[in-house]
N, C-alpha and C positions, 0 to 999 in steps of 0.2 A: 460456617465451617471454614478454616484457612484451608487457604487454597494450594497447601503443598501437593505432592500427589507419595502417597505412605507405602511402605510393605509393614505388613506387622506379624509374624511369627509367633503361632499361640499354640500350646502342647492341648490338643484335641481336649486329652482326659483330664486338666486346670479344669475346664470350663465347662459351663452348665451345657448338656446336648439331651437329644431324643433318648439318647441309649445310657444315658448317665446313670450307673449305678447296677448296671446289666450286661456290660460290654468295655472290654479295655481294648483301646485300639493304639497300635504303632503308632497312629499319624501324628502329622502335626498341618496344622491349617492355616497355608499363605493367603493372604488377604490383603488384593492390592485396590486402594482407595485414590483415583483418581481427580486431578484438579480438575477435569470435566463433568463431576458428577458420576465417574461409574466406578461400579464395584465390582473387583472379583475374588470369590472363595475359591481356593485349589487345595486339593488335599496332598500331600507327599507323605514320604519317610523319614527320619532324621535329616539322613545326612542327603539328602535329594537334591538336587542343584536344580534348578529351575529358568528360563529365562522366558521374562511376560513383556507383552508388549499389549497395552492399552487397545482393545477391538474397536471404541469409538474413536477416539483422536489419537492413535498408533504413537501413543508418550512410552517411554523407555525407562528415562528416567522415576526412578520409585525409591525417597529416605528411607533408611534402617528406622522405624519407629522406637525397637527394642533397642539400639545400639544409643540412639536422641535421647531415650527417658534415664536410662544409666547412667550416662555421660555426657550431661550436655553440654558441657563448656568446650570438653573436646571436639564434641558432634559439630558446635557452629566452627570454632577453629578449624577442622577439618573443611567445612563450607563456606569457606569467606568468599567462594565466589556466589552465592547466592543471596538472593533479595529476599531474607524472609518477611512473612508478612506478622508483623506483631501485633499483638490483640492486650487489649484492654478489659479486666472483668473484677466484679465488687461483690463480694458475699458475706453474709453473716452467719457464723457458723459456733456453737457453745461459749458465745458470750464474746463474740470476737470477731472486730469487722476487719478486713483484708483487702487490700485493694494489688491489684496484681500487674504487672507487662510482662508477656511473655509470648507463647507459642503453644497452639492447640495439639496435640499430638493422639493417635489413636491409644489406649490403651490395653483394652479387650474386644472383645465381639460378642454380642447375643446371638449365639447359634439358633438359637429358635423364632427369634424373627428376625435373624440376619440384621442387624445392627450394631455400627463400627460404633463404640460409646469412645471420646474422646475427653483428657484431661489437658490443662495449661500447668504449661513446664513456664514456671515463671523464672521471670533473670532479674527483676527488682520485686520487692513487696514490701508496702508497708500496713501492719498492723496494729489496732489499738483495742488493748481489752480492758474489759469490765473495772478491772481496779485504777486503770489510768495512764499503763506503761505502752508506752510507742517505739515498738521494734522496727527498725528497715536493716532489711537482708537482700542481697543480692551475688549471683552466682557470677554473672558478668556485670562489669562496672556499664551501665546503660545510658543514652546521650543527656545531658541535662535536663532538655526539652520532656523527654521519656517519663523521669524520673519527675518533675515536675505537672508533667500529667497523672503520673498515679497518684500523687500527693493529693491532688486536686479533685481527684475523682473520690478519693476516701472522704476529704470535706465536704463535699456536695453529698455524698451520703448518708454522712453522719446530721448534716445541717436540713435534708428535707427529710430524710427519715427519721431519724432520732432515735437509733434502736435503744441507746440505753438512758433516754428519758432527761437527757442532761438540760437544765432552765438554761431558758433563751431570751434574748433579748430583743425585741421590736426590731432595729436597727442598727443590730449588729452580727455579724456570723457567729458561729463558733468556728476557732482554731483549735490547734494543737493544745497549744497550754490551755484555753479554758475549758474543753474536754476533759486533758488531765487534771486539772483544779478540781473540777467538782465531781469527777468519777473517785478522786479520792477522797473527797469529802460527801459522802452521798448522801449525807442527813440535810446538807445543805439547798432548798428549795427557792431560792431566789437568785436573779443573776446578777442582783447588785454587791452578792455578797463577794464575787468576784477585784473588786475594788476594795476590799476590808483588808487595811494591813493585818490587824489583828483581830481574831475570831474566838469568841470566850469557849470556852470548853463546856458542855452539857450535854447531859446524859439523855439528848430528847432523838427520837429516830429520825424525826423530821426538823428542820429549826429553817425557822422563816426570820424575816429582818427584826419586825415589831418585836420578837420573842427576844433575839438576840440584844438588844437595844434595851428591853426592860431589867434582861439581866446583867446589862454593864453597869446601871445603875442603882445596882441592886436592888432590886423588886420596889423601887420607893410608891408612897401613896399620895404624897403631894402631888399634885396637878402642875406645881411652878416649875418642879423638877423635870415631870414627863414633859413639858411643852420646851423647859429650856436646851434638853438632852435632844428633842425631835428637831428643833430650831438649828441646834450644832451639828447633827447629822445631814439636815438638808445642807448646810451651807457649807459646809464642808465638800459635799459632794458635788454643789455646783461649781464651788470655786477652783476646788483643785481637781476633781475626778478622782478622788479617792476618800477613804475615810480611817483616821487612824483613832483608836478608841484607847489607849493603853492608860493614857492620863487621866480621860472620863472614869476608866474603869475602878484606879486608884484612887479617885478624888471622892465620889462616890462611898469606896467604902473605909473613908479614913476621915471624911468631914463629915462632922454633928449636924452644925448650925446650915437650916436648910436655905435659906440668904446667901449662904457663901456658897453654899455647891451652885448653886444657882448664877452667881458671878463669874464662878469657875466656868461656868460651861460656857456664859457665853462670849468669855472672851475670844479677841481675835485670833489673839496669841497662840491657842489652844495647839492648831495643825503644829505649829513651829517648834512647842513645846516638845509634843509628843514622838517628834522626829527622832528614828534612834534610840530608842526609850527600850526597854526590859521589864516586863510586868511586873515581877519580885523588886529586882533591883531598886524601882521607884517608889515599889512602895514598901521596902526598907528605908530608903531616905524621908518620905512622910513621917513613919512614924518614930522617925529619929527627933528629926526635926520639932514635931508635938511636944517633944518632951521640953523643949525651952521656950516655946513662941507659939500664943496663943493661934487662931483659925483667919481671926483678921489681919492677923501681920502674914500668916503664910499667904492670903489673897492678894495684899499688898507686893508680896513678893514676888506672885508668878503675872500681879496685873504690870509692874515695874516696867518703863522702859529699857531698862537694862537687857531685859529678858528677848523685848520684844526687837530690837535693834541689833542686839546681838547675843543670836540664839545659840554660841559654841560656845557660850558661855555657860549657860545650863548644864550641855555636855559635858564640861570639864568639869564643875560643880559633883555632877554624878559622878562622873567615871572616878577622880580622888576619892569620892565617898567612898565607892565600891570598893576601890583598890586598899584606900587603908584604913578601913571599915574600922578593925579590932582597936585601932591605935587613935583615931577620931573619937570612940567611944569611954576611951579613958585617957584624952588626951583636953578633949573640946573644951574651949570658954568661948561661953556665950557672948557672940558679938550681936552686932546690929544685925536685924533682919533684910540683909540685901545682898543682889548679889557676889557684887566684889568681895563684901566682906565678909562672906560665908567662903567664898572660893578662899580666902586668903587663909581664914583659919583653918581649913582642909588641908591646904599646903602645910601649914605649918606643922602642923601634927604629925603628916606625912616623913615631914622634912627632922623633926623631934625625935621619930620615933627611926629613921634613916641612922641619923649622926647622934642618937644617944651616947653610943659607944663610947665619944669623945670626950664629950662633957666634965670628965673627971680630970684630963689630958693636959700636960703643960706646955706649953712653945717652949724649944731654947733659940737665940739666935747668937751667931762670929758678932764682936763689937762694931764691924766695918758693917754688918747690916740694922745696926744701932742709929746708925751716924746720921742717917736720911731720917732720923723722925726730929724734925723740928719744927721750929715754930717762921712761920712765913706771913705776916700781915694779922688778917683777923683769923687765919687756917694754923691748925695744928696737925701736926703729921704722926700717926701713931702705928705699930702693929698689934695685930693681939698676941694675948701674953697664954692665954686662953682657949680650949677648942669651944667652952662655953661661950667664950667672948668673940668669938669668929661666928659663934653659931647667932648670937644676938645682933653683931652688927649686919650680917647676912639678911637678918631678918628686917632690918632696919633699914636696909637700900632694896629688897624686898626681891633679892638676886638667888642665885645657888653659887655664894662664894663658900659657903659653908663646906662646899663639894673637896675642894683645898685643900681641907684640911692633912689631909696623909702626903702630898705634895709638898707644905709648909712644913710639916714634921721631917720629913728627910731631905730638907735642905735642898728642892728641888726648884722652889719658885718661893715670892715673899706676896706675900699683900699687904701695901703701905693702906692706911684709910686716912683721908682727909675731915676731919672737924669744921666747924665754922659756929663760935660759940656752943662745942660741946654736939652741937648737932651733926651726924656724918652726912656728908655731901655726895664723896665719892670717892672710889676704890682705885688701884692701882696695881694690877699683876707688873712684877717686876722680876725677870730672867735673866741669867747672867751677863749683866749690867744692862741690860734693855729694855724698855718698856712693851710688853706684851699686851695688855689691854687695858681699859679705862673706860668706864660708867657711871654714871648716877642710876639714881633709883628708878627700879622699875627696868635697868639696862637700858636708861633713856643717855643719850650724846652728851659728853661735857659742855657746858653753858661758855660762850667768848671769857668770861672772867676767869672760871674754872681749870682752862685751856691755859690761859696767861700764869698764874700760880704753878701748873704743873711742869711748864718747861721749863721757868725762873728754878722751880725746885729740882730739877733731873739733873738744870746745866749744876749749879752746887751743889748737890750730893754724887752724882756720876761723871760728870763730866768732868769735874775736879781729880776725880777719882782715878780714870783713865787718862787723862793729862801727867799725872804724877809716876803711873805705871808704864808709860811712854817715854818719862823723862828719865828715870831708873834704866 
C-alpha cells in the first residue's frame, strides 16, 4: 500500500452496507487511511466539517482522495511539495497488457468488512493489444528513467509470460515491433518469419516456414528444386539475417525448365537481385521479357556480371519497364540479352514515346547560326534540321539532347554536333555566343584532341564574330 496517509469521502447509500436496500441514511462516511497502518471510519452529515488527527502516530495531514482521483494533474501541481511515492504495476486485462507508474489512491470502502479497496491513478501507461497497436498515454510528462521503467516492465512481461502466444526466439527477446509483427500477423508460427522481407499471402490459419517456402516455389515436385529453394533460404539467412523471397517467388512461377529454376535459385546474386523488387512489378517484366528470349538467355542475364557488380542497374531496368510499360510494349526491339542493352532500349522507347510529338517538327535557323557548321580537319560540324534528327543523334551519343528540342525551336539555345567520318563524336550547347556545355557519349568529357578542335572551332565561328561586333 503507498504510503500516503488519505481521507476519502463516500455517500453512505453509493455503497454496499448492512442496511442496504432498507434504510436511507443522510450520512456520508470519512475514512481516514493512515501512513502508519491505521484506519478510521467517521460517519457525519453533508456538509459536517470535521477535524481528525491520527490516535496512533497524531498525523494531521490526510490527501483529498476524491479531489486526487478527479483531478490529478492539479492534485500533484497543487503538491509539489511532497515526495510522492510512485508504484509500478502490470495487468492483463481483455486482451490487453498495460504496464502502468502512477499512485495508489483509495477509491471505495467495503463497509462490511471495512476494507479501503485502493486503484492506481496512473501518470505514464503503456499498452499493447491483441491486434498489435502500442498506445503510451500519460497525464504528466514523467522522468525518462520512470517512463523507461514501465517500458521495461511491459517487455519482461510480455517476454516471460507471453499472454498472447507470440513465437520466440532461443536468443532473442521480444520488442515492441516483433510483438507487433506477429500480433498482426497471427497465422504466423515461427519467429524466423520475422526476418521475411516478403510473406506470400495464404489462406492457411496457421503458416509455418516449410509451408511458406513450398508455396514461393510453387508446390514444385522435384527434389532439385526443394533442396535448391531450402539451400537459398539457409544461406541467405546466414549471410545476411534476413530473407527476401520476391525473385524466388516469380522465377518459380514463370520458369518451365527445372535446370534453370534451379540455377536461378542458387545463384549468389539472388539477395542483391531481389533488393527493392515489387511482386507484380517483376513479374510483369518476366513475362515480357519471355516473349523474345528464350529461359537460358534470361539465366544468362540475371547470372551476368553486370548484374552482380552493379546491382542499380536492375533497378533502373525495372523501374523504365514499369514507368513506360504501355510504350516499351509497342515500342521494343529486340536487342541482346543483357543488361545495358535492355536498359538502353527501355530508354529509348521511353525517350520515343516522350518526344514523339517532334518527330514531324522542322528546325529553322538566322544564317549567322549557319556559319559555325563547317568543316574542320577530319570533323564536320552540323545542326539538325530535324526534331527526328535531334532525336537520333541523341540517341547516338546516348544523352537527353533530345530534351532541347522546344529550346532549339524558339531560338533559345543551338546544338552544334561534331562528326568524325560521318560518325558523331560530340555535342555542343551553344548560348548567346557562349559555349554552355560539351560531351561525348554517354556524357563522358571531351577526349585532348576533341578539346583542340573545339576551341580552333569557337575562336572562327565566335570569336570572329564578336571581334567584328566590337569593331562596329
Amino acid at each position: 500500500m503507498n504510503q500516503l496517509a488519505w481521507r476519502l469521502t463516500t455517500d453512505f447509500n453509493k455503497e454496499k452496507h448492512l442496511f442496504t436496500d432498507t434504510l436511507t441514511l443522510d450520512y456520508f462516511v470519512e475514512t481516514y487511511v493512515c501512513s502508519c497502518g491505521y484506519t478510521k471510519f467517521i460517519l457525519k452529515y453533508s456538509k459536517q466539517e470535521i477535524d481528525y488527527m491520527c490516535k496512533r502516530c497524531e498525523n494531521m495531514r490526510f490527501y483529498n482522495a476524491n479531489f486526487a482521483w478527479s483531478n490529478f494533474a492539479y492534485f500533484i501541481e497543487q503538491e509539489l511539495d511532497t515526495e510522492f511515492e510512485y508504484e509500478y504495476k502490470v495487468e492483463y486485462t481483455d486482451n490487453v497488457v498495460s504496464s502502468f507508474y502512477g499512485i495508489g489512491i483509495p477509491t471505495k470502502i467495503d463497509f462490511i468488512s471495512q476494507k479501503v479497496i485502493y486503484d492506481m491513478k496512473a501518470v505514464y501507461t503503456v499498452t499493447l493489444t491483441q491486434e498489435g497497436e502500442l498506445n503510451r498515454d500519460y497525464i504528466l510528462q514523467p522522468p525518462k528513467k520512470d517512463k523507461t521503467q514501465v517500458e521495461e516492465n511491459l517487455l519482461y512481461h510480455i517476454n516471460n509470460l507471453n499472454p498472447f502466444d507470440i513465437p520466440k526466439h532461443p536468443k532473442k527477446k521480444i520488442t515492441f515491433d516483433i510483438a507487433a509483427f506477429f500480433l498482426k500477423n497471427r497465422e504466423l508460427k515461427e519467429f524466423a518469419f520475422y526476418y521475411w522481407r516478403y510473406i506470400p499471402k495464404m489462406d492457411q490459419k496457421e503458416l509455418f516456414v516449410n509451408d511458406a517456402l513450398i508455396h514461393l516455389a510453387n508446390h514444385p515436385k522435384e527434389k532439385s528444386i526443394k533442396k535448391a529453394l531450402y539451400h537459398n533460404y539457409t544461406r541467405q539467412m546466414d549471410q545476411y539475417g534476413k530473407y527476401n523471397a520476391i525473385a524466388i517467388e516469380v522465377f518459380c512461377k514463370t520458369m518451365n525448365d527445372t535446370n534453370i529454376i534451379v540455377k536461378l535459385l542458387n545463384l549468389e546474386s539472388m539477395f542483391l537481385i531481389d533488393s527493392g523488387l515489387n511482386t507484380q512489378e517483376f513479374y510483369q517484366l518476366i513475362i515480357f521479357l519471355k516473349k523474345y528470349y528464350i529461359e537460358k538467355q534470361l539465366f544468362k542475364l540475371f547470372s551476368s556480371q553486370e548484374f552482380e557488380n552493379k546491382p542499380f542497374l536492375f533497378r533502373d531496368i525495372l523501374r523504365e519497364f514499369i514507368t513506360m510499360q504501355e510504350s516499351i510494349e509497342h515500342l521494343f526491339k529486340k536487342v541482346a540479352c543483357k543488361a545495358v542493352a535492355l536498359h538502353d532500349e527501355f530508354v529509348r522507347c521511353g525517350v520515343e514515346e516522350r518526344y514523339k510529338y517532334m518527330f514531324t517538327k522542322t528546325l529553322s535557323y538566322k544564317a549567322k547560326e549557319i556559319k559555325p557548321c563547317i568543316t574542320l580537319g577530319r570533323y564536320k560540324v552540323s545542326v539538325p534540321q530535324t526534331g527526328m534528327e535531334l532525336f537520333k543523334w541523341a540517341e547516338s551519343l546516348h544523352n537527353c539532347m533530345a530534351g532541347y528540342f522546344d529550346a532549339i525551336d524558339c531560338n533559345e539555345t543551338i546544338i552544334y554536333c561534331f562528326f568524325k567520318e560521318d560518325d558523331l563524336q560530340f555535342a555542343v550547347e551553344v548560348s548567346d555566343g557562349y559555349i554552355r556545355q560539351a560531351s561525348g557519349k554517354y556524357n563522358r568529357e571531351l577526349l585532348k584532341e576533341e578539346e583542340k578542335v573545339l576551341e580552333k572551332w569557337f575562336q572562327i565561328s565566335f570569336k570572329k564574330i564578336q571581334r567584328q561586333a566590337d569593331a562596329a
